[in-house]
C-alpha positions in Angstrom: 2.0 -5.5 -2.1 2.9 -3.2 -4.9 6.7 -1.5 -5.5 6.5 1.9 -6.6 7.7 3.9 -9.9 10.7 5.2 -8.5 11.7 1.7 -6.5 11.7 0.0 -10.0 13.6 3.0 -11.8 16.1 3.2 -9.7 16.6 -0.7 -9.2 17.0 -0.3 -13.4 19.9 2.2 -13.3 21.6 0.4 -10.7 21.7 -2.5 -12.7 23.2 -0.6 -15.5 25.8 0.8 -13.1 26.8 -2.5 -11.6 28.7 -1.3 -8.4 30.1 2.1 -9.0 26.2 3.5 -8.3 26.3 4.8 -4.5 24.5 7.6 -5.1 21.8 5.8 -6.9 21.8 2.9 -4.2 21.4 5.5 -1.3 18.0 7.2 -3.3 16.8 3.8 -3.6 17.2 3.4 0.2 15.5 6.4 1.0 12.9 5.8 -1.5 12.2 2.6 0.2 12.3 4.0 3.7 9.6 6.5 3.3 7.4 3.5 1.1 4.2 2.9 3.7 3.6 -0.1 1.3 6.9 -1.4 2.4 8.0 -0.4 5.5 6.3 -0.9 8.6 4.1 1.6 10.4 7.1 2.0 12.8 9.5 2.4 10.1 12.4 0.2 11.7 11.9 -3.0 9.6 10.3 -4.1 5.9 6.4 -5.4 6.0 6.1 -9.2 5.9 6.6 -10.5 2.5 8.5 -6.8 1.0 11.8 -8.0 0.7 10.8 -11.1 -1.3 8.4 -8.6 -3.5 11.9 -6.3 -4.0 13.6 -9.2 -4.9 11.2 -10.4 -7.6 10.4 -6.9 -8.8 14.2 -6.5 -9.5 14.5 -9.7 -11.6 17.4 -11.6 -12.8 20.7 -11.8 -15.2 20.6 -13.7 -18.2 21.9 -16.2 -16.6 19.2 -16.4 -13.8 21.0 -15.0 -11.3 18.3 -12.4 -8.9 19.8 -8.8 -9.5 18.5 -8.0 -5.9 19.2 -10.6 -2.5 18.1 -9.7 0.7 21.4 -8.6 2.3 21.4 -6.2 -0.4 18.2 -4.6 0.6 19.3 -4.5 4.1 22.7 -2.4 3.2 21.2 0.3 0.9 18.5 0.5 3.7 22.0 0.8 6.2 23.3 3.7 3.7 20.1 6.1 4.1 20.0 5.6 7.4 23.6 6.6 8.2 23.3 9.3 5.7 20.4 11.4 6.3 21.4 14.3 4.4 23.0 14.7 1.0 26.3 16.2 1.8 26.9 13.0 4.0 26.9 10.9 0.4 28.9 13.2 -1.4 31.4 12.9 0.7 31.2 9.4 1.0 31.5 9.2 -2.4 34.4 11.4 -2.4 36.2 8.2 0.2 35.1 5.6 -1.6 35.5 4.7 -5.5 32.7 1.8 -5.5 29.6 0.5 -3.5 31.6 -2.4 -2.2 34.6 -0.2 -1.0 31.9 1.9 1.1 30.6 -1.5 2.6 33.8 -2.7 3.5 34.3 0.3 5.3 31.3 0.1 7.0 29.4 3.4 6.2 31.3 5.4 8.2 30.3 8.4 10.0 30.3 12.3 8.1 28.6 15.5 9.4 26.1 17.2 7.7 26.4 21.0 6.6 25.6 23.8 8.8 21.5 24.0 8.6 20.8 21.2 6.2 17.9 20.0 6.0 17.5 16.1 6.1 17.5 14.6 2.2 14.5 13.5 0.1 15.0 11.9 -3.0 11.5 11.6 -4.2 10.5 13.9 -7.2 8.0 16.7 -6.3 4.6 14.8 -7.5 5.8 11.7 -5.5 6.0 14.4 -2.4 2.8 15.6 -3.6 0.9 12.5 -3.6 2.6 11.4 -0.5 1.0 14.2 1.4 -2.6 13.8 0.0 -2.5 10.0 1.5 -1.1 11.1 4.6 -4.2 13.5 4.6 -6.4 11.0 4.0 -5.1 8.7 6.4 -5.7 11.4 9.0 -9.2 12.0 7.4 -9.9 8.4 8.3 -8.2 8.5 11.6 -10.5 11.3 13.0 -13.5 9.8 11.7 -15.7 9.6 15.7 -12.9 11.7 17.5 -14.3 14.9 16.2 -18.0 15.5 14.3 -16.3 16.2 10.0 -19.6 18.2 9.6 -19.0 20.8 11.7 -14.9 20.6 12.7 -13.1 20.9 9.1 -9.9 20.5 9.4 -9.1 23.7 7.1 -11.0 25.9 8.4 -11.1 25.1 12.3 -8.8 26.5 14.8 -7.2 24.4 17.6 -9.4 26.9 19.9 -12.1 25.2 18.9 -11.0 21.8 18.9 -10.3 22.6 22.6 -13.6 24.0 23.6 -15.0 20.7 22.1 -12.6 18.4 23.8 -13.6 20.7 27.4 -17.0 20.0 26.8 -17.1 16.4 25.7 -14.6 15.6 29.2 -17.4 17.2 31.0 -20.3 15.4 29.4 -18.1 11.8 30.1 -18.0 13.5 33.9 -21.1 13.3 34.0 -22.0 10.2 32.4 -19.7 8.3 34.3 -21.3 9.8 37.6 -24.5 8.5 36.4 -23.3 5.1 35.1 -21.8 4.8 38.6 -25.4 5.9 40.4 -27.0 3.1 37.7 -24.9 0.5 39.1 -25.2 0.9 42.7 -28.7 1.1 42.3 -28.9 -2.0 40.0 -26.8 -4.0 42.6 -29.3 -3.0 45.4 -32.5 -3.9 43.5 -30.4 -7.7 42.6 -29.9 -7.9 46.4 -33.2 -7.3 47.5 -34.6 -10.0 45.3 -31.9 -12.6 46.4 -30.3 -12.3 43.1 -34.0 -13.3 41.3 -33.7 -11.1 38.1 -37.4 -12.4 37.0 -38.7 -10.4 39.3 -40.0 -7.0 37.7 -38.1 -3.8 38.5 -41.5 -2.4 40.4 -41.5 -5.4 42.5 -37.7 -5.2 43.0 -38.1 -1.3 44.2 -41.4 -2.0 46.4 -38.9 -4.9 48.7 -36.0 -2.2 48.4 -38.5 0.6 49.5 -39.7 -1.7 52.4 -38.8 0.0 55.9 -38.3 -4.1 56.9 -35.8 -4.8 54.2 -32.4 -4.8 56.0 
């Protein structure tokens, strides 16, 4: 389990800060919450095994001491969640003079601006690449949902997608009709042997054909 660029940049400054850097330990939230290598697919909690690879990617004093403990983690991860959007720091920063005054407070709650749109920290490349491994998540997703060949996903319009889906709910109609018209026949050849599946299907149809079999 890897920690990004910006995770270890920003774990760096805030080292240098000590506790005055709210700003710096909100980004680093942020930063972590949208990290798929950290957080889990459902977003609420950290993958098995990412807080202790934070922790270790931080590193220590000089005296030993871990810059980073797992409380930590959890209250900059508290801070981006309260504060969604940028105005909602900068006013907390405006309260509160150090990190630790804004804990003790207990992050409390500010309203956004009128219209703002929800912060992002990450630098436009880190967007950038973020979007092209969404996209080939969803590449790999739809790999047996829809045929790649002849669907592409930049040039196809939902209409189509929808006069594929008509058609393939109409073929599993069908199929499923005949998978049920398979079975009941099956069954009534198994019956008319007594259950003797060495007898040959011919055999089984000739007994089941029989005016005399009940």
């Amino acid at each position: 389990m890897k920690v990004s660029g910006p995770v270890k940049r920003l774990n760096q400054k805030i080292a240098r800060s000590e506790s005055a850097s709210i700003e710096d330990r909100w980004r680093w939230g942020h930063t972590v919450l949208r990290d798929p290598h950290l957080m889990s697919e459902s977003g609420k909690s950290l993958r098995h095994g990412a807080a202790e690879r934070l922790i270790t990617d931080a590193g220590e004093t000089s005296a030993g001491k871990t810059l980073l403990s797992e409380s930590e983690i959890q209250r900059r991860l508290r801070c981006a969640r309260s504060y969604p959007y940028a105005s909602q720091i900068r006013h907390a920063m405006t309260d509160f003079g150090t990190w630790f005054d804004l804990i003790k407070a207990g992050f409390p709650t500010y309203e956004p601006e009128p219209g703002e749109e929800p912060a992002d920290p990450r630098t436009k490349e880190e967007i950038r690449r973020e979007r092209e491994r969404r996209y080939a998540v969803f590449l790999r997703e739809q790999v047996g949902l829809f045929p790649m060949e002849d669907y592409i996903p930049e040039r196809t319009a939902l209409k189509e997608l929808g006069e594929f889906v008509a058609r393939s709910e109409e073929m599993s109609a069908s199929f499923e009709k005949t998978a049920r018209r398979r079975r009941a026949y099956y069954d009534e050849l198994a019956a008319a042997v007594d259950g003797d599946l060495t007898v040959s299907w011919a055999q089984a149809h000739q007994l089941l054909d029989d005016p005399r079999h009940p």
